[in-house]
C-alpha positions as CSV (number, residue, x, y, z in Angstrom):
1,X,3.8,-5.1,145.1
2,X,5.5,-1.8,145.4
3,X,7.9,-2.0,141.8
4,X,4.2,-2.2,140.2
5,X,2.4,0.5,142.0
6,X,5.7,2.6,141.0
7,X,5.4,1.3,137.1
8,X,1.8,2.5,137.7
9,X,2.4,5.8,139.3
10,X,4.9,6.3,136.5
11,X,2.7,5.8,133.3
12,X,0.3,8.3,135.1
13,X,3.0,10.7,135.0
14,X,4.1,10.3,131.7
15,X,0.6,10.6,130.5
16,X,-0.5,13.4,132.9
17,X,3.1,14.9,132.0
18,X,2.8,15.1,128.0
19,X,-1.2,16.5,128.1
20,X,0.3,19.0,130.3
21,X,2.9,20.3,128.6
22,X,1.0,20.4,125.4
23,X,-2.0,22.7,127.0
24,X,0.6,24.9,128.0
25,X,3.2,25.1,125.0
26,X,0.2,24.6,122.5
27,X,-3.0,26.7,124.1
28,X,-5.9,26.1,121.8
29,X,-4.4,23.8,119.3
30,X,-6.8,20.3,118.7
31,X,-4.8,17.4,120.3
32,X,-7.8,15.1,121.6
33,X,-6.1,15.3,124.9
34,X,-6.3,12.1,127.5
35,X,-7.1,14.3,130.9
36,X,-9.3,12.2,132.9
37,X,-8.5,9.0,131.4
38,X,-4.6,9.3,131.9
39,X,-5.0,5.6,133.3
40,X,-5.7,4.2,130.2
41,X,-1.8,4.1,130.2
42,X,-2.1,2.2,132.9
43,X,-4.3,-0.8,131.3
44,X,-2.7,-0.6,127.9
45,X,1.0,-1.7,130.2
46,X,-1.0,-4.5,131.7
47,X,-2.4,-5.8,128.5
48,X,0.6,-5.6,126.6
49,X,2.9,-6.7,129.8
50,X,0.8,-9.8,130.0
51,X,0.9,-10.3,126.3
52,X,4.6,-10.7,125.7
53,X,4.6,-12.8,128.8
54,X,2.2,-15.7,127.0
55,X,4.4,-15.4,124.0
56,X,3.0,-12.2,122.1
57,X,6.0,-10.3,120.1
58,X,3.6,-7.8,118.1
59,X,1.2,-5.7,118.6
60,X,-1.9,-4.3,115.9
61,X,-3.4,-1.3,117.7
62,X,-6.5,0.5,116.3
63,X,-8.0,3.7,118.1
64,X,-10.0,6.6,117.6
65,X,-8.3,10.3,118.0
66,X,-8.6,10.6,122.5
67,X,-5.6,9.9,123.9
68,X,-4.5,8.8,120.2
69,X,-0.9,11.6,120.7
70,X,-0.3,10.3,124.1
71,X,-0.4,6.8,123.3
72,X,1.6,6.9,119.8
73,X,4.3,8.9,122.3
74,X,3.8,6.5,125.6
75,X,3.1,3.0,124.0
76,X,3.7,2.9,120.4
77,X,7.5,5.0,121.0
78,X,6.5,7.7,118.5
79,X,9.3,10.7,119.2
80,X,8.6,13.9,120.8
81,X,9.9,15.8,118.7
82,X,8.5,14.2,115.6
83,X,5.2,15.0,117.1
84,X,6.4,19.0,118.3
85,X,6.9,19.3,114.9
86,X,3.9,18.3,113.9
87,X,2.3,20.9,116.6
88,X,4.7,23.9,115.3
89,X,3.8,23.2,111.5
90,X,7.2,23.4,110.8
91,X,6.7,19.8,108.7
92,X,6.0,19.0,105.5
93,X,4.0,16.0,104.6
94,X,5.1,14.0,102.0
95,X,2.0,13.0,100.1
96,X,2.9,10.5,97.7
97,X,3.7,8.3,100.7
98,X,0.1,9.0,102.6
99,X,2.1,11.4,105.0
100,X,-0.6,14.4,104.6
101,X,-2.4,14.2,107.5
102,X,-3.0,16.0,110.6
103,X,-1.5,14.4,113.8
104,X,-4.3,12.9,115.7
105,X,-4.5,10.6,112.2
106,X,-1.3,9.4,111.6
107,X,-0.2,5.7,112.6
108,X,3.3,4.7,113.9
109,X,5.2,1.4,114.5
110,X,7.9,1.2,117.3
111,X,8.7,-1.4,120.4
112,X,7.1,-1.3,123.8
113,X,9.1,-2.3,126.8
114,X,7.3,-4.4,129.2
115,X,7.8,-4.5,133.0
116,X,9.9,-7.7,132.7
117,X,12.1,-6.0,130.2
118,X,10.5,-7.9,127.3
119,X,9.6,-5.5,124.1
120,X,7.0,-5.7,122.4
121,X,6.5,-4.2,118.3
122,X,3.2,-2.2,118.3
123,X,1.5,-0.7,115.3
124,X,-0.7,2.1,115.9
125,X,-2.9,1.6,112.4
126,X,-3.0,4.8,110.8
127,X,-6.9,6.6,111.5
128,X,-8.2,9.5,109.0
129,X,-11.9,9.1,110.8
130,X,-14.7,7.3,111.1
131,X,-13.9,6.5,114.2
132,X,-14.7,2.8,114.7
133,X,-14.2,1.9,111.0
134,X,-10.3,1.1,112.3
135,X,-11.9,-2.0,114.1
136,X,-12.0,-4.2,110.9
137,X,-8.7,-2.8,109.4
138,X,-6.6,-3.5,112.4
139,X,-8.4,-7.2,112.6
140,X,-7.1,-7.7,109.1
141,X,-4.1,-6.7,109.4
142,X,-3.5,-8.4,112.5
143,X,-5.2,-11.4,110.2
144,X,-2.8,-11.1,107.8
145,X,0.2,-11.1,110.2
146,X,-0.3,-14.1,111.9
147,X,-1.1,-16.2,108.6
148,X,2.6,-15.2,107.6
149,X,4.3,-16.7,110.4
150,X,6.5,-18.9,109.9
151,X,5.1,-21.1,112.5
152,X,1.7,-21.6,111.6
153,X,-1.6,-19.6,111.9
154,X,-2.5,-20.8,115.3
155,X,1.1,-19.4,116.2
156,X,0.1,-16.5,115.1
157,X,-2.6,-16.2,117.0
158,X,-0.7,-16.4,120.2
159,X,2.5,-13.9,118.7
160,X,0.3,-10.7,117.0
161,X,-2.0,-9.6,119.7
162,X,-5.4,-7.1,118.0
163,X,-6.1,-4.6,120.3
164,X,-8.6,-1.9,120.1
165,X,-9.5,1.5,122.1
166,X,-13.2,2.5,121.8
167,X,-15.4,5.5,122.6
168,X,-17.8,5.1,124.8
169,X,-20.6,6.4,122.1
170,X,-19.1,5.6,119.1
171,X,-19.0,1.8,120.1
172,X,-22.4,0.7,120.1
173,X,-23.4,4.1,117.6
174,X,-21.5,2.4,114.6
175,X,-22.3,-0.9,113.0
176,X,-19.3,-1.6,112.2
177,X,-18.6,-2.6,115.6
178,X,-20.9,-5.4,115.4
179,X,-20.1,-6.5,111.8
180,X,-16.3,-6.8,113.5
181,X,-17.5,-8.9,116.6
182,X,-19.7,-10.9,114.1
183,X,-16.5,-11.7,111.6
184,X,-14.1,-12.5,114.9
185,X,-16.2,-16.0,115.1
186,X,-15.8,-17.1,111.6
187,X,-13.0,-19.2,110.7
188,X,-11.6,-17.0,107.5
189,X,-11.1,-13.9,110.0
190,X,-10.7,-15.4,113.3
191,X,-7.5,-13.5,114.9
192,X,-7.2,-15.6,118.3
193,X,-9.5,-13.0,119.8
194,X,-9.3,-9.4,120.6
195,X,-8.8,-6.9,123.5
196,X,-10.7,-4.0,123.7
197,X,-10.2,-1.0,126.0
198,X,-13.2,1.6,126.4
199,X,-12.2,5.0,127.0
200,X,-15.9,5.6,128.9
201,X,-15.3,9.3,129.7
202,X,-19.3,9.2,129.4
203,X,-20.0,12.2,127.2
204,X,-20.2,11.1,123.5
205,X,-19.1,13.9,121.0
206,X,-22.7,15.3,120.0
207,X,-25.0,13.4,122.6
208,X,-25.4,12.5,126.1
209,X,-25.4,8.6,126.7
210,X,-29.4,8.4,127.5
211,X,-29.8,9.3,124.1
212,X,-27.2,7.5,122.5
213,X,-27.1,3.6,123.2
214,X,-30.4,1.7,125.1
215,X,-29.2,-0.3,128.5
216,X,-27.1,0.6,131.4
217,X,-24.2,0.3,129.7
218,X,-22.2,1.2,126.4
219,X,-20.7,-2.3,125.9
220,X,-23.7,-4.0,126.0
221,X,-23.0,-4.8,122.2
222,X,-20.4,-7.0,123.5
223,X,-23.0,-9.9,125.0
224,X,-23.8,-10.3,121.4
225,X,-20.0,-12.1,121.0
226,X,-20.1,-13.8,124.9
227,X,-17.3,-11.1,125.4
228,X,-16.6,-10.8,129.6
229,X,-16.7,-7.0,130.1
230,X,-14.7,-5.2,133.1
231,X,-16.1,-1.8,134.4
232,X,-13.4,-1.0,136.0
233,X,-12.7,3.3,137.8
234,X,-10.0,4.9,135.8
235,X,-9.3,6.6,139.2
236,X,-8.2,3.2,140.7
237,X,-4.8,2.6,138.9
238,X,-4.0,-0.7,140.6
239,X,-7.7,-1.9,139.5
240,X,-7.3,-0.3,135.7
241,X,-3.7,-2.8,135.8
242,X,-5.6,-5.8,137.2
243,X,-8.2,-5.2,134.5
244,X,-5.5,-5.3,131.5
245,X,-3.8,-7.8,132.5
246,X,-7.3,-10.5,133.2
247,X,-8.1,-9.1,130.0
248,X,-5.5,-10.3,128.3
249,X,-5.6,-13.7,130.2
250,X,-8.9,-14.8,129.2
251,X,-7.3,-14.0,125.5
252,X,-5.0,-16.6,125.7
253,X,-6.8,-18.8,127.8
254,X,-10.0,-19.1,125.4
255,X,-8.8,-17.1,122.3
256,X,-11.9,-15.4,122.3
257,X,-13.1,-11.3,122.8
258,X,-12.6,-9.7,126.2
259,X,-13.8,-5.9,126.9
260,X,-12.4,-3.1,130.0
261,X,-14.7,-0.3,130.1
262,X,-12.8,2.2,131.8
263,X,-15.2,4.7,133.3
264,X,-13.4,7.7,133.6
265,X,-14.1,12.0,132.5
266,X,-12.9,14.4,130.2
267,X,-11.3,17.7,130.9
């Protein structure tokens, strides 16, 4: 309907909005910026909208460095000007509290206000590299937070939703990715299943994708789980939103695994 093609049209702008204002107030500075896969904003809103509707409250979110400023701004509610600061190294890290890092590392916790109005608590788990090694520390700690409910673990399943944002050649490059999938079907680690978002702007940091994974596509290494993957056009925002938010529904449903791979490019 038209309220959520405008809630579409308007994370777009908020994530097109922040990478552009960065390039231009902060030429040549590293930011891992999100152009071409602005509409990752887009799936993350139906995810996490469809999560606090089936009961979620919380949110553990793992990610890699692309897109990693936009989304601690856009989802996880990190302040601008906490992260300007950061840019005009006017800042000083407090160490003795794991605060020395550089941006593109550092995790945040705020709320996330769905389209119903509901608000969601998401964790952006802190990220020094490697790059998929987050996967099993933001299982854990999602682990960990649904065992303390008050509830029960199987409560806690359906209240602290795992989500994780992959590359598109570090996914099946790193082992760890497997060793994660292999742990989420074992009762000790089991967190109720997982959502995970590809960011498939099809250009892996040192190698093209022919030489990188074997098979048509990068989240092959899901079939090893039973995971359903959706290839879904980061140019179609209305399809990236129907994709986060069946993604999230087979969650629930089955409390198993589901992948988006959303084929996009990088500026």
């Amino acid at each position: 309907d038209a309220a959520a093609k405008k809630r579409a049209l308007s994370k777009l702008v908020a994530a097109d909005g922040f990478e552009n204002f960065l390039a231009t107030r902060y030429i040549g500075k590293k930011r891992f910026g999100l152009e071409g896969g602005e509409a990752l904003l887009v799936v993350l809103d139906g995810v996490l909208g469809t999560a606090a509707r089936d009961g979620a409250s919380a949110c553990v979110l793992g990610m890699a460095h692309r897109g990693r400023l936009n989304v601690l701004h856009n989802v996880a509610g990190k302040p601008a000007e906490m992260i300007l600061t950061e840019f005009d190294e006017a800042w000083h890290a407090h160490f003795e509290h794991g605060g020395g890092d550089v941006k593109y590392h550092q995790g945040f916790t705020g709320t996330y206000a769905t389209d119903t109005g509901a608000e969601l608590r998401v964790s952006l788990c802190a990220n020094p590299s490697h790059l998929e090694f987050v996967a099993s520390v933001c299982t854990g700690r999602a682990r960990a937070e649904q065992e303390r409910n008050a509830s029960g673990l199987d409560a806690g399943k359906r209240a602290v939703l795992p989500l994780l944002l992959h590359g598109d050649a570090a996914l099946p490059g790193q082992g760890v990715v497997a060793e994660t999938l292999n742990l989420a079907g074992l009762e000790g680690y089991d967190v109720g299943g997982t959502v995970h978002v590809v960011i498939n702007n099809q250009v892996g940091f040192t190698t093209d994708s022919k030489d990188s994974y074997a098979g048509a596509y990068c989240t092959n290494i899901a079939k090893s789980a039973d995971a359903p993957i959706l290839h879904v056009n980061g140019g179609d925002a209305e399809a990236c939103a129907f994709a986060g938010r069946l993604a999230m529904e087979w969650r629930t449903a089955f409390g198993e695994d589901s992948f988006v791979d959303m084929w996009c490019w990088r500026k």
